[in-house]
ZAMARGU-4260 file (C-alpha; in steps of 0.2 Angstrom, whole numbers, plus 5000, padded with zeros to 4 digits):
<rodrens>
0) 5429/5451/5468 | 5431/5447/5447 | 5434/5429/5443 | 5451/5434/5438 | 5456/5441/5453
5) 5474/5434/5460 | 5482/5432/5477 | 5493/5443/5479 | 5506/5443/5496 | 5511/5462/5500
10) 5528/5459/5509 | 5535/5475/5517 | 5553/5473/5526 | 5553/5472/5546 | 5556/5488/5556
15) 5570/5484/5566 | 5563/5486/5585 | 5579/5496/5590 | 5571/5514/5591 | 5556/5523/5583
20) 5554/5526/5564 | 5557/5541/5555 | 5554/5545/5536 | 5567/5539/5527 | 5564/5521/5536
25) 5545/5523/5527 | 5547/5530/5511 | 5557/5512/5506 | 5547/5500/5514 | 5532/5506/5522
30) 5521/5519/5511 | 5526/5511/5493 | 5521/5493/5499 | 5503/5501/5506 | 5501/5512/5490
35) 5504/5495/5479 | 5492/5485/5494 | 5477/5498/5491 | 5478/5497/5473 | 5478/5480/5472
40) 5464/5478/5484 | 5453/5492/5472 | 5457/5481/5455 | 5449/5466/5463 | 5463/5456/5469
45) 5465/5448/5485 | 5480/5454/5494 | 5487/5449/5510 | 5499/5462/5518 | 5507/5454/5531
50) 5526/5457/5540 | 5531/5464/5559 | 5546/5472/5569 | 5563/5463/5569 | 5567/5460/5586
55) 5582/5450/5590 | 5599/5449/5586 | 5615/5459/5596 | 5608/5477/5592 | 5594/5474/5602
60) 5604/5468/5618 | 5615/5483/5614 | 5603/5497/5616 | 5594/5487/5633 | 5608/5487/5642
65) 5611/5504/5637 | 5594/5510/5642 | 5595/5496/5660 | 5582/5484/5652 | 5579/5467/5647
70) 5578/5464/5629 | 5562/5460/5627 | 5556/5477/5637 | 5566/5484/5624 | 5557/5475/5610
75) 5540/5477/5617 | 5543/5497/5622 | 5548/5499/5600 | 5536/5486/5592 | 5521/5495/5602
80) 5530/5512/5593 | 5532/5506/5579 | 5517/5500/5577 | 5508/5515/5583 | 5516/5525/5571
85) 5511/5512/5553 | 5496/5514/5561 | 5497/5533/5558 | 5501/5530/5543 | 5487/5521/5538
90) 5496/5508/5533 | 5483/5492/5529 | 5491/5477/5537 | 5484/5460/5536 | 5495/5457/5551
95) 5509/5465/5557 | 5516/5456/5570 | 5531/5452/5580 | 5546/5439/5578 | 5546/5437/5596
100) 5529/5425/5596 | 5526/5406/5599 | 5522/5406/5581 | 5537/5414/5574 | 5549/5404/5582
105) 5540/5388/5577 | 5540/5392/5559 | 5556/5396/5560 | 5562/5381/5566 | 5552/5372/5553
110) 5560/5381/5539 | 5575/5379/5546 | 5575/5358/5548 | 5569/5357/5531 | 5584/5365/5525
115) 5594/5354/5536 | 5585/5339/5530 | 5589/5342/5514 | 5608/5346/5515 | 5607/5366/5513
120) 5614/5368/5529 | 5629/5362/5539 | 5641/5364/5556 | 5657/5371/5552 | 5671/5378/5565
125) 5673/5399/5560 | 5681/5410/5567 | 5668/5422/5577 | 5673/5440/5584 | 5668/5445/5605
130) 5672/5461/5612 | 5687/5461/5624 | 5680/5470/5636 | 5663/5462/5639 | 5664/5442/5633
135) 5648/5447/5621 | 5648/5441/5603 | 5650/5453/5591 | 5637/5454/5577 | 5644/5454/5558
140) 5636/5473/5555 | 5644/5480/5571 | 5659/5478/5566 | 5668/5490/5552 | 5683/5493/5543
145) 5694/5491/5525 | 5685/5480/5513 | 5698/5468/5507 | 5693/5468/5488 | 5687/5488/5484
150) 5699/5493/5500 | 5682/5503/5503 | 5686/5512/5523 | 5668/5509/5531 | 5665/5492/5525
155) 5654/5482/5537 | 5657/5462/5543 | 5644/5455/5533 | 5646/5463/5516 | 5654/5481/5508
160) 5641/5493/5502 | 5654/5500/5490 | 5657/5484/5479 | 5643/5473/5485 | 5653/5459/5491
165) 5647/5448/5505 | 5660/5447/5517 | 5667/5440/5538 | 5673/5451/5550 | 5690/5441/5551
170) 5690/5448/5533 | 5693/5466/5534 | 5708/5477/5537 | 5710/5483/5553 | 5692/5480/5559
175) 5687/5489/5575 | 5668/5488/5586 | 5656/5499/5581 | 5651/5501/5597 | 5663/5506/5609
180) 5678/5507/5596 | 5688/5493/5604 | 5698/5478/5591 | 5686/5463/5593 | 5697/5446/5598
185) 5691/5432/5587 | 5690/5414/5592 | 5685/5398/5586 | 5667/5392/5587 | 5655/5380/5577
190) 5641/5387/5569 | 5629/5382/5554 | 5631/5390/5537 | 5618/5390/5524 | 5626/5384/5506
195) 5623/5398/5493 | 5634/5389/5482 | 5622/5375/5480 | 5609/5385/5473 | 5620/5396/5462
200) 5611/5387/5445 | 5594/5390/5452 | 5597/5405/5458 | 5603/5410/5441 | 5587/5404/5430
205) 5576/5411/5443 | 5584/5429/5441 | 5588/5429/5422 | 5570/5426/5420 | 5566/5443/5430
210) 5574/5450/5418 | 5561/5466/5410 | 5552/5465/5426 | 5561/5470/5440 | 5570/5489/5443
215) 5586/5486/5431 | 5598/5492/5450 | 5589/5477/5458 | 5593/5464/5446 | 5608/5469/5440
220) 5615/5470/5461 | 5607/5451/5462 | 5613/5446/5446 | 5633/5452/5453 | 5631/5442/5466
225) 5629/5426/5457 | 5648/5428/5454 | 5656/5422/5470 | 5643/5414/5480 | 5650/5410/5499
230) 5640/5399/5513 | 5634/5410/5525 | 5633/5410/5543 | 5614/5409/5551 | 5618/5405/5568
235) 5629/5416/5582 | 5634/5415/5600 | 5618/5426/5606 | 5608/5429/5622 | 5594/5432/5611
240) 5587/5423/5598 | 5577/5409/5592 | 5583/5393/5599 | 5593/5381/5585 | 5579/5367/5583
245) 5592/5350/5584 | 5596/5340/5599 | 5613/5346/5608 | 5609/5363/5601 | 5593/5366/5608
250) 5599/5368/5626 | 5612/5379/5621 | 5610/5396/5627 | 5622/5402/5621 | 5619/5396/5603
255) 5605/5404/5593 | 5597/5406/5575 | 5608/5421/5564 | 5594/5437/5568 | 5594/5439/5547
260) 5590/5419/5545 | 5574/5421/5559 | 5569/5440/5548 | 5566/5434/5531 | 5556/5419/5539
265) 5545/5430/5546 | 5536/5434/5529 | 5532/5416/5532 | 5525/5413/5549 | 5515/5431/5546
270) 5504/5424/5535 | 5502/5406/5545 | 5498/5417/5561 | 5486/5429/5550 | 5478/5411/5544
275) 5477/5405/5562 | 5469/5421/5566 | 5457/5422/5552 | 5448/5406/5558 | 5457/5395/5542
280) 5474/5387/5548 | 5477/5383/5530 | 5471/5399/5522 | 5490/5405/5519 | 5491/5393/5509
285) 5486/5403/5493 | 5497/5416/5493 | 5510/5402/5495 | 5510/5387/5486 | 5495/5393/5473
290) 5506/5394/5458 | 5496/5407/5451 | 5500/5419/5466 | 5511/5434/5465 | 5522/5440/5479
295) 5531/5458/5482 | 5543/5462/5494 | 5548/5482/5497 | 5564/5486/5505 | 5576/5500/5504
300) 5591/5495/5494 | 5602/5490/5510 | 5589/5474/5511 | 5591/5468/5492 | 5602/5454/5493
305) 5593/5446/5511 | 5576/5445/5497 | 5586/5443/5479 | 5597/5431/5485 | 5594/5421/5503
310) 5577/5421/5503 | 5572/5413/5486 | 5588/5402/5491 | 5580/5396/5507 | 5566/5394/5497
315) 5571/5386/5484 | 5581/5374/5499 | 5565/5370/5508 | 5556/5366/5494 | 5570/5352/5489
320) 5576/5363/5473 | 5595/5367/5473 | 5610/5356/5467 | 5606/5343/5481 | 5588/5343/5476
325) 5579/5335/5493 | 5559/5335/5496 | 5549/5348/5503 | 5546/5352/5522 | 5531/5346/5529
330) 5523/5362/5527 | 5526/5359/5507 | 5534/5369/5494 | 5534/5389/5493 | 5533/5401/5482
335) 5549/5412/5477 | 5548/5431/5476 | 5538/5439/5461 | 5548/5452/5462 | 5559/5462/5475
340) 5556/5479/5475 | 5568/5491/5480 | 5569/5508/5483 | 5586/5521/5483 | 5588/5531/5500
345) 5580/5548/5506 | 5592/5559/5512 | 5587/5575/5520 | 5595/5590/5516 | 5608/5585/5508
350) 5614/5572/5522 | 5610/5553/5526 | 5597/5548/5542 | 5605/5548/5556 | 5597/5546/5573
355) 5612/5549/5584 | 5615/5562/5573 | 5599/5572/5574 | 5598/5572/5557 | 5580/5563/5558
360) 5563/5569/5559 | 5552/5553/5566 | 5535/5548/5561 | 5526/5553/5576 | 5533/5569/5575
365) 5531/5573/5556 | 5511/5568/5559 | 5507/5578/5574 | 5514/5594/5563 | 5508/5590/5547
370) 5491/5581/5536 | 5500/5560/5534 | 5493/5562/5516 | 5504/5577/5512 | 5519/5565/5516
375) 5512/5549/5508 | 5511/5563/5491 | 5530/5567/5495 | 5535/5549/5494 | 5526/5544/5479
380) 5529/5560/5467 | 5546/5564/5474 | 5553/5546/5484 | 5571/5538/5483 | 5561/5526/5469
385) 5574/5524/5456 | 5588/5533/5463 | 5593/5542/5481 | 5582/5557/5484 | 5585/5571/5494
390) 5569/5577/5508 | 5570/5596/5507 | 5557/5607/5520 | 5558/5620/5507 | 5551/5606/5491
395) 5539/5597/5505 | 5529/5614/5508 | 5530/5619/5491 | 5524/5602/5485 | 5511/5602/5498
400) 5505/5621/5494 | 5505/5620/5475 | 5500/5603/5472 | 5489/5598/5482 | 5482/5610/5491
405) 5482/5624/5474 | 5476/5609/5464 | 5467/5594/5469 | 5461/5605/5485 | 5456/5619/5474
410) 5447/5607/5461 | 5436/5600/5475 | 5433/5615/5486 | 5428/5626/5469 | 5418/5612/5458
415) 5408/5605/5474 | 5405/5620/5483 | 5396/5629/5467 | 5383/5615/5467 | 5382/5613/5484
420) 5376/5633/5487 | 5368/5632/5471 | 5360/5616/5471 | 5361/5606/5486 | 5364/5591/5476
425) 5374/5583/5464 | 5366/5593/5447 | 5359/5584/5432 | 5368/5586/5416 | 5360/5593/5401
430) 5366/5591/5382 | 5384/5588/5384 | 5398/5600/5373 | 5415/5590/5365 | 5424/5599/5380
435) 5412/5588/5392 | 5415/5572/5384 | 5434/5576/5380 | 5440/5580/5400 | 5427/5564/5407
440) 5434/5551/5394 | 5452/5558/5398 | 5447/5554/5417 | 5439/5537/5412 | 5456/5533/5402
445) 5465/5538/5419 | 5462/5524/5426 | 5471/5509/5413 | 5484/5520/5412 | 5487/5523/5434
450) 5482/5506/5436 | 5497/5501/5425 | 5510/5512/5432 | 5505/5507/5450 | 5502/5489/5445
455) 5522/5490/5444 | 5526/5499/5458 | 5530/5513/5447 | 5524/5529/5460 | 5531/5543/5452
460) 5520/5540/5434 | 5505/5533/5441 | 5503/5550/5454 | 5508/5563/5444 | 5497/5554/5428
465) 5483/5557/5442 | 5488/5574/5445 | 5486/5579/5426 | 5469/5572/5429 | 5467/5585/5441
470) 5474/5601/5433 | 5465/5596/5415 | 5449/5599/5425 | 5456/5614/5433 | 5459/5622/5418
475) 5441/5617/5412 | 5432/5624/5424 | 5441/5639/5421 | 5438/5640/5401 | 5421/5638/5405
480) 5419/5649/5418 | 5402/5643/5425 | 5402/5659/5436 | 5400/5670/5423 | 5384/5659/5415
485) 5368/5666/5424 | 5360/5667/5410 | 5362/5650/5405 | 5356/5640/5420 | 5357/5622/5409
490) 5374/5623/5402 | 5379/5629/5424 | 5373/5610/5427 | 5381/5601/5414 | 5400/5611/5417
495) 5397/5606/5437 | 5391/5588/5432 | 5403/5586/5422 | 5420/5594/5436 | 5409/5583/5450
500) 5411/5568/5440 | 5430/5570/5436 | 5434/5577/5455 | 5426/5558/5460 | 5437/5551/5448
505) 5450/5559/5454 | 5447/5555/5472 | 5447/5536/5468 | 5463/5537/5456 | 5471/5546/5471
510) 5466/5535/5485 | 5481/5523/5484 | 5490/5540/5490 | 5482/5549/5498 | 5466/5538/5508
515) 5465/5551/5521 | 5459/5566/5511 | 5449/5553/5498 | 5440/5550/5512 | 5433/5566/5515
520) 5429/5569/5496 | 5418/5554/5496 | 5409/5561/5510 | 5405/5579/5502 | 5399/5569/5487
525) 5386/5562/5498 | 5396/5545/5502 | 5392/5535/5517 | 5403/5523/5528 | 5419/5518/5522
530) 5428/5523/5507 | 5447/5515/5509 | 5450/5505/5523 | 5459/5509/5539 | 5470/5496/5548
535) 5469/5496/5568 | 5479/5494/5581 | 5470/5479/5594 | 5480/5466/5607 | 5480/5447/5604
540) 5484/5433/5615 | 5496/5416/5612 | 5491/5403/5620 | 5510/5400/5631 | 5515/5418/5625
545) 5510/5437/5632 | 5499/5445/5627 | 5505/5457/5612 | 5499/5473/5599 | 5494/5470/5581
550) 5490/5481/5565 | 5476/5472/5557 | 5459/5478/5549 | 5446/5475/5537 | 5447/5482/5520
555) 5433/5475/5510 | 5427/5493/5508 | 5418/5504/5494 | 5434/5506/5484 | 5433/5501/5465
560) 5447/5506/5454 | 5433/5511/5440 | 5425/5528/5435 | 5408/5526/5443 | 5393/5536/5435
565) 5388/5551/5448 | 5371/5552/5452 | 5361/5565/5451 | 5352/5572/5467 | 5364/5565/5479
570) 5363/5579/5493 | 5381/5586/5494 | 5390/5590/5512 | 5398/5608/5514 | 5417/5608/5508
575) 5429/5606/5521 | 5447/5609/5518 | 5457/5595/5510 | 5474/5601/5516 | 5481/5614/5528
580) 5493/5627/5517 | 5509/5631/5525 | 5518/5645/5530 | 5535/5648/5521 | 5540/5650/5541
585) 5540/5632/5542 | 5554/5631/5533 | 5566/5640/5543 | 5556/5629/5558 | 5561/5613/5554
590) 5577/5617/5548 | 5582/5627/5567 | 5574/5609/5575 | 5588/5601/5565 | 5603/5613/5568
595) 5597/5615/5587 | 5595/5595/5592
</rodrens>
């Protein structure tokens, strides 16, 4: 590590544990978070990616009695999906974990008295909606109708999507149940709210100061919402939740901690379990409360104002900084958000996710049909980033055919199979021409300029500035034709010394991306061990809890992001292809699954 190496906390939103994954749920908070982790981990920094599945709330008591299960069999069948699909992914977790541990739940409780403590939450009697027909409490989300201010027909009960507005069910125009249809009766209950209002000014000065840094859509939605801040309800009549930490309510069963409130937490107790786990109870401490620490939270754009707005605000609570100011909880003060990055939405040909739908295809089935790196490279050149992108079987294979396999495939199988049958080893270079010196210091110059675009979360630039890396060194090797040279022996080595050197930059300017195939190119150019890490899937126990899957791993691996001289006589391994090329057939494939499910 440099001496001026930071701690950096990689936050990734929590897969709700509802149902498998499919792409559009990862290209906003899964692969951009592990793209920005892997970087960050290669420049030096030390990075603690840490979150989990969501796995409380309604929703989840929903689907079990659907499906004649508990809730928590439901949870435990998803989280161990979910989890084994991240892992597919390759997605390096520090810990991803569960919000249905010991550990959660106590953290959450923490956080939650010190907000109490300190004024930022009170009882109030609201008006909650049930379901006529079963006595269960409706949550916010499941119920939908006519927003009150834009008059927007699909508004939800706890904010409108059209106009931004945070809104109660008891607020819409002719509100009906999301999940059988029915009018939901709404009744008097008492129920904490968290004050927004009360950390308006902070919120403000904390967001104003973002400005330059963060996405311009992301800080202008948070900036809106400044306008007409509401208290907000973080408790419900649930079955399934974590328990409200205050005498009278504790014993409630009925009574239990808002799903949303328990979610955001959870980047919290991630890292005290990961601490706990790493042998140093206080090591989280240093992504945390180090004022010199960064934090990044990726989420799709549905999740902004949960990490622009409430989170920082239960921060700033807990830390005693809001209108009532207070002291900080016993765990101390915390450290807001850095930034929140948000992505648009992936659509997929030309219609929005929908798993009820069949408009879906899900991780596990995309990666036993195709290479993970070829959709890690979709996400990143051609992800909902700035705006809402749409997933095309047509652009995937075309992108997967001519880019990287007529490409970066072609650049390594070309440059390192002539040396290999010519040389067996990595050739020395010999007096070096300006056409030499110009395509490695372009390489060399790569990497500042990647390094900076991904450094802000910027995918798009930093991949496809890597990808001119790659079809500058094509177009080399093709001026200078090394083939046609048999008479010129020397000047054979020094073109091949000089493509081998730029394919290995290449392969670490690409490894954020694509680790998978980086892998491999580190191994034909006579690597050993590890390049990139890969996270794993193991079961730890609680002590008073189950035992329960994780994705955790060890990423203190090769990866530099630096050019690193090649050296000559390193025996090179056989080529092996990098990516599989498609058929055009696939096309009509996928898009027959679709119509046909």
């Amino acid at each position: 590590m440099s001496s001026s190496s930071r701690h950096i906390l990689t936050a990734p939103a929590w897969p709700y544990a509802n149902g498998p994954r499919h792409i559009g749920h990862v290209s906003g908070f899964a692969l951009p978070a592990d793209m920005f982790s892997r970087y960050q981990r290669m420049a030096g920094n030390k990075v603690l990616m840490v979150s989990g599945t969501d796995e409380h709330g309604t929703p989840i008591q929903v689907q079990a009695d659907k499906e004649g299960v508990t809730a928590r069999e439901l949870a435990d069948r998803y989280s161990g999906v979910i989890a084994e699909d991240l892992h597919g992914l390759g997605m390096t977790y520090d810990l991803f974990t569960r919000t249905t541990t010991l550990n959660h739940y106590a953290v959450v409780q923490e956080v939650f008295k010190g907000l109490y403590d300190n004024g930022y939450i009170f009882p109030t009697k609201t008006m909650g909606a049930i379901s006529p027909s079963t006595g269960r409490t409706l949550p916010d989300r499941y119920i939908e109708g006519t927003c009150p201010i834009c008059g927007y027909d699909g508004a939800r009960g706890d904010q409108c999507d059209n106009c931004g507005n945070q809104l109660d069910p008891i607020d819409l125009i002719n509100p009906v149940s999301r999940i059988n249809g029915e009018k939901p009766k709404f009744v008097e209950t008492e129920h904490f709210m968290l004050d927004l209002p009360a950390f308006t000014e902070v919120l403000g000065r904390y967001l104003r100061g973002k400005q330059g840094q963060w996405r311009p859509n992301v800080l202008k939605f948070a900036l809106n919402l400044l306008d007409d801040m509401q208290p907000r309800a973080i408790s419900r009549d649930l079955d399934w939740g974590v328990p409200i930490p205050l005498d009278g309510w504790r014993d409630n069963p009925a009574k239990k901690l808002y799903v949303w409130f328990d979610a955001v937490v959870g980047y919290f107790s991630a890292s005290v379990e990961w601490a706990r786990r790493s042998g140093d109870p206080e090591a989280w401490r240093a992504w945390w409360q180090d004022p010199d620490a960064l934090s990044y939270y990726f989420m799709g754009k549905d999740n902004i104002v949960f990490h622009a707005e409430i989170w920082p605000a239960m921060l700033f609570g807990y830390s005693g900084q809001g209108d009532k100011g207070g002291t900080p909880g016993s765990m101390g003060a915390l450290n807001a958000p850095t930034e929140v990055v948000s992505s648009e939405f992936l659509t997929m040909e030309g219609r929005k996710f929908s798993s009820s739908r069949n408009v879906v295809i899900y991780v596990k089935d995309f990666l036993e049909r195709y290479d993970v790196d070829a959709l890690r490279y979709y996400v990143a050149v051609a992800g909902p980033e700035n705006q809402d992108t749409d997933f095309t079987w047509s652009e995937f294979v075309r992108r997967n055919n001519d880019e990287l396999v007529a490409a970066w495939g072609n650049l390594v199988n070309r440059s390192v199979n002539m040396a290999a049958k010519n040389y067996g080893a990595i050739p020395e270079a010999g007096d070096l021409t300006d056409a030499d010196r110009a395509l490695m210091e372009r390489s060399r110059g790569a990497f500042s300029a990647v390094g900076a675009e991904l450094g802000r979360s910027r995918f798009k630039n930093s991949i496809t500035e890597a990808l001119d890396v790659v079809r500058d060194a094509n177009k080399y090797l093709s001026d200078q034709a090394p083939w046609k040279l048999k008479d010129d022996p020397d000047r054979v080595k020094s073109i091949l010394h000089t493509a081998l050197q730029v394919v290995d930059d290449a392969k670490t300017l690409l490894t954020p991306f694509l680790p998978n195939s980086s892998q491999k190119v580190y191994e034909m150019l006579g690597g050993e061990g590890v390049w990139s890490g890969m996270p794993e899937l193991t079961t730890v126990s609680e002590e008073g809890g189950p035992d329960y899957r994780v994705l955790t791993g060890d990423y203190a691996t090769e990866a530099r992001w630096e050019s690193t001289p090649i050296k000559p006589g390193v025996p090179l391994s056989k080529p092996v292809p990098l990516f599989k090329k498609l058929d055009p057939s696939v096309v009509d494939e996928e898009l027959a699954r679709l119509e046909n499910t």
